[in-house]
C-alpha positions as a printed Julia matrix, in Angstrom:
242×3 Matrix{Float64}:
 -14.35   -0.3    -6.11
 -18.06   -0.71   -5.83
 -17.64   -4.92   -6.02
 -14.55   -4.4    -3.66
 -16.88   -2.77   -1.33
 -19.98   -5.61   -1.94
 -17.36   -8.46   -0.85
 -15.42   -6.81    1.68
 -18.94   -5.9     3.15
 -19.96   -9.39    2.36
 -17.1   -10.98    4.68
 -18.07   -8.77    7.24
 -21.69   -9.8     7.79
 -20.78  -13.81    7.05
 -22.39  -13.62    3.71
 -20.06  -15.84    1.74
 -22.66  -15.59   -1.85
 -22.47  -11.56   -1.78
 -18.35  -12.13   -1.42
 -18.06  -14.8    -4.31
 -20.4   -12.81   -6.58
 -18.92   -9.25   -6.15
 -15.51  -10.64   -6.18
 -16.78  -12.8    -9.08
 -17.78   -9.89  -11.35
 -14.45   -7.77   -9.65
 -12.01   -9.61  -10.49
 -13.97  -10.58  -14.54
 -13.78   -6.84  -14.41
  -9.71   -6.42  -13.45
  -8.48   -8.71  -16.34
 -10.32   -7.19  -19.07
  -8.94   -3.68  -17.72
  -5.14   -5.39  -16.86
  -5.78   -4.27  -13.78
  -3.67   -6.57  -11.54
  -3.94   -4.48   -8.67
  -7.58   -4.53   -8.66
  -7.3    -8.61   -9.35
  -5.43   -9.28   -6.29
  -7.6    -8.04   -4.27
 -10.14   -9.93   -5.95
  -9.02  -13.26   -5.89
  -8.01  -12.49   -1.79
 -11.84  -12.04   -1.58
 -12.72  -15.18   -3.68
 -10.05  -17.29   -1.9
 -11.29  -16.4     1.78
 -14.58  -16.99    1.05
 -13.68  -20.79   -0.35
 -11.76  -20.79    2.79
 -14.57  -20.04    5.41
 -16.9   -22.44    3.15
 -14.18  -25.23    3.55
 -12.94  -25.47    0.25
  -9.96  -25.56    0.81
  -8.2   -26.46   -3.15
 -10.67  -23.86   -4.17
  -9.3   -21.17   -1.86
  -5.6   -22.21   -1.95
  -5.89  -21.81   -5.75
  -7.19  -18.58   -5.74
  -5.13  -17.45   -3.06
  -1.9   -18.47   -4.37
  -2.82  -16.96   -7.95
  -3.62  -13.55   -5.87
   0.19  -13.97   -4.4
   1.95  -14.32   -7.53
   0.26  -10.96   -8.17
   0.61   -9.29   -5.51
   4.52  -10.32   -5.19
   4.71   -9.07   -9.05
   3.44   -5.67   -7.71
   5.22   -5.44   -4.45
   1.71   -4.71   -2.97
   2.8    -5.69    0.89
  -0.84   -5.27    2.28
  -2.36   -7.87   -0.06
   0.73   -9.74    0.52
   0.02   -9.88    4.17
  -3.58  -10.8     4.12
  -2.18  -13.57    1.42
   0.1   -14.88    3.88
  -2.38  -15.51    6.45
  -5.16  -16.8     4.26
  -2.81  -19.77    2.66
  -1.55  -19.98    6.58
  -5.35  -21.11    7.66
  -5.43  -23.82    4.26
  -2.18  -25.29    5.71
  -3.51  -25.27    9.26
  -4.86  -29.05    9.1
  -2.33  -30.53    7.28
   0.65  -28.88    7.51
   0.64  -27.15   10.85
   4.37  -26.6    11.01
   3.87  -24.44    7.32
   0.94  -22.42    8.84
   2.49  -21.22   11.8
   5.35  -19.95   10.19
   2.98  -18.47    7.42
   1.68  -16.64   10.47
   4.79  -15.34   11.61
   5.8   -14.06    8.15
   2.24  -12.17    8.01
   2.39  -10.73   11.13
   5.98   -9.33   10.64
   4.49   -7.98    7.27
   1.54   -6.5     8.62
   3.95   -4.39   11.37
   5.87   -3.55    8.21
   3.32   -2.07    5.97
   1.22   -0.98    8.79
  -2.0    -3.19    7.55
  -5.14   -3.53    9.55
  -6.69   -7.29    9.46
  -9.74   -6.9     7.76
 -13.09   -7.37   10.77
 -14.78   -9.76    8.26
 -11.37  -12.39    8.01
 -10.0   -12.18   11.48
 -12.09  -14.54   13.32
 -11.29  -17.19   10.87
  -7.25  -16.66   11.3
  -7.73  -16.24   15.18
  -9.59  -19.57   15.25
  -6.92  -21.44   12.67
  -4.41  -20.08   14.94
  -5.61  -21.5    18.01
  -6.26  -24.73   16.11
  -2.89  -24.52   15.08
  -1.47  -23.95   18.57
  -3.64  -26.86   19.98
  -1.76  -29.18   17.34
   1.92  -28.08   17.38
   1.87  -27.02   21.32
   2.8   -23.78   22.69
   6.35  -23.72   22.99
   6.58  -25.5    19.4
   4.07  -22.79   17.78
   6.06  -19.94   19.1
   9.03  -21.37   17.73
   7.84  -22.0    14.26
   6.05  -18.66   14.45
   9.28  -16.83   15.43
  10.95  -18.61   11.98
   8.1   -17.29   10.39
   8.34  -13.35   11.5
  12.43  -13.89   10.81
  11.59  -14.22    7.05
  12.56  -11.59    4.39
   9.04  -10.85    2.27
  10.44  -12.22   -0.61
  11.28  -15.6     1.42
   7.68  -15.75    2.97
   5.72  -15.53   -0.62
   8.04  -18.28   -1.65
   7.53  -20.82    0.97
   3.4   -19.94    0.75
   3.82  -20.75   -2.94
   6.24  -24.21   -2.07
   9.1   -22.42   -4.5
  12.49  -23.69   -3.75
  14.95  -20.52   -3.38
  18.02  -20.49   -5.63
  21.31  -19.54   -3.89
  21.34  -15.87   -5.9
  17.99  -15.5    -4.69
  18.36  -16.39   -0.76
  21.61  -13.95   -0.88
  19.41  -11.43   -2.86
  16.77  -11.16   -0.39
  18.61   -8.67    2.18
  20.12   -6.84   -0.72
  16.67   -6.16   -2.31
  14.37   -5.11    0.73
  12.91   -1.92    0.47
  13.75   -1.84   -3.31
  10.96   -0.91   -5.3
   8.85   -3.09   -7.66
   8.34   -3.41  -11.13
   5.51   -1.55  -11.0
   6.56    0.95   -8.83
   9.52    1.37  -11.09
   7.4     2.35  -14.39
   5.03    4.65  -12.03
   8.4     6.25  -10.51
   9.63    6.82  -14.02
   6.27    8.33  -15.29
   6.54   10.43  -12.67
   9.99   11.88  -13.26
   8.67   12.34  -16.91
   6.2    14.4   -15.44
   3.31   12.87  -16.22
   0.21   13.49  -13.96
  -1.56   10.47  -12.28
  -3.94   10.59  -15.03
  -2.08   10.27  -17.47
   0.33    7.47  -15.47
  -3.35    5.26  -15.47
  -3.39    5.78  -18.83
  -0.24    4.94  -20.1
   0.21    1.44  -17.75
  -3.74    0.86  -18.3
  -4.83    1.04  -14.35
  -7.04    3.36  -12.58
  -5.49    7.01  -10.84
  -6.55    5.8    -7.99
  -4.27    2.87   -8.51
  -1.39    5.4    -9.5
  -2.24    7.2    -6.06
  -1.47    3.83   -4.01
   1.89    3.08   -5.77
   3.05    7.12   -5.63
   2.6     6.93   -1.92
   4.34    3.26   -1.9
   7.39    4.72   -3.03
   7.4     8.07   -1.55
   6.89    5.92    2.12
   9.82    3.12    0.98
  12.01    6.14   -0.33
  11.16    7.94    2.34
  10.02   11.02    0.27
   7.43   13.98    0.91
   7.41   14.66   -2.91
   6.74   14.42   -6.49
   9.79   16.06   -7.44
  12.25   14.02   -5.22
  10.68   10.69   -6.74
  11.63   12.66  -10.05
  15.21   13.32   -8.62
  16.08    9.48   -7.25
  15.25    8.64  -10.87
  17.64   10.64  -12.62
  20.73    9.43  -10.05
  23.66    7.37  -12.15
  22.58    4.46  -10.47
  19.06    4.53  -11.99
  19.27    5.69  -14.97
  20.19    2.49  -16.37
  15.98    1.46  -15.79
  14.94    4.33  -18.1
């Protein structure tokens, strides 16, 4: 948390060497603990600050890495901020790609209720103007609108240029609001009974961790409790991912 703070901090006040260096020893820090949530996060930090520097194979790499994760984890915030980042390393080349990578983040951000970091929006307000000034107006809203039309699960696979198999495309309305994997083992600790502590220490992350994905699923279940997180779990229809 203290290296989260140093780079988001960092971004804020433009300096890029406090960002790569906390997010550096943050994210050296996540994969010895198997912390992925702590890692996306991370390599979001490490992958903007390539990005503002202008290296852009630098920052697509890390960005897309921190995708893959963040999809694996169903962790829509990072997802969002993911979205927008690999948006601005299309911008130049692939303009078309970026403005619909702007759509998809800004439906997600209305979905999971994000806040665009202070320290990263001026860089996606000025790629989006860039962006505008390529495609034209009318052409930008248009690929935009595509964009905000995507399911999540569509949106991290064009950003990652993964074709979509026909079970998956038909999958994506039938899955939204479906937890993740991760989700899934907390939600079962849970009904077990086990208290956040000892949740970190069975799936090897932090409580605080265990706090974020408890209130995930209690806001996509739409849940006020512990114990009706426990009940939803022991329903026929789950019991089967016990």
């Amino acid at each position: 948390m203290i290296y989260q703070a140093q780079a988001l901090n960092g971004l804020h006040d433009g300096d890029l060497g406090a960002v790569r260096s906390a997010a550096l020893q943050g994210a050296r820090l996540s994969r010895e603990a198997g912390d992925l949530y702590s890692l996306d996060m991370m390599l979001l930090n490490q992958g903007f600050a390539a990005l503002i520097s202008g290296d852009l194979r630098e920052s697509e790499q890390q960005l897309t890495e921190g995708l893959r994760i963040a999809r694996r984890l169903d962790d829509r915030v990072a997802q969002c901020h993911l979205l927008g980042a690999l948006g601005c390393c299309a911008g130049s080349r692939e303009p078309r790609l970026a403005a619909q990578l702007f759509g998809a983040m800004e439906n997600l951000r209305a979905e999971a209720g994000a806040t665009i970091n202070a320290g990263m929006a001026p860089t996606l307000a000025q790629s989006t103007t860039s962006v505008t000034a390529t495609l034209g107006p009318s052409k930008f809203a248009m690929e935009f609108k595509a964009g905000q039309q995507l399911s999540r699960h569509a949106a991290a696979r064009l950003a990652l240029r993964e074709a979509a198999s026909p079970a998956a495309a038909a999958s994506d309305h039938r899955s939204a609001g479906v937890l993740g994997q991760r989700e899934t083992d907390v939600a079962r600790l849970v009904a077990d009974g086990l208290s956040n502590r000892e949740i970190g220490a069975r799936l090897f992350i932090s409580e605080r961790t265990v706090e974020s994905h408890v209130r995930s699923i209690m806001n996509k279940l739409g849940f006020n409790s512990r114990a009706q997180i426990a009940g939803w779990m022991a329903t026929p229809e789950r019991r089967g991912v016990r």
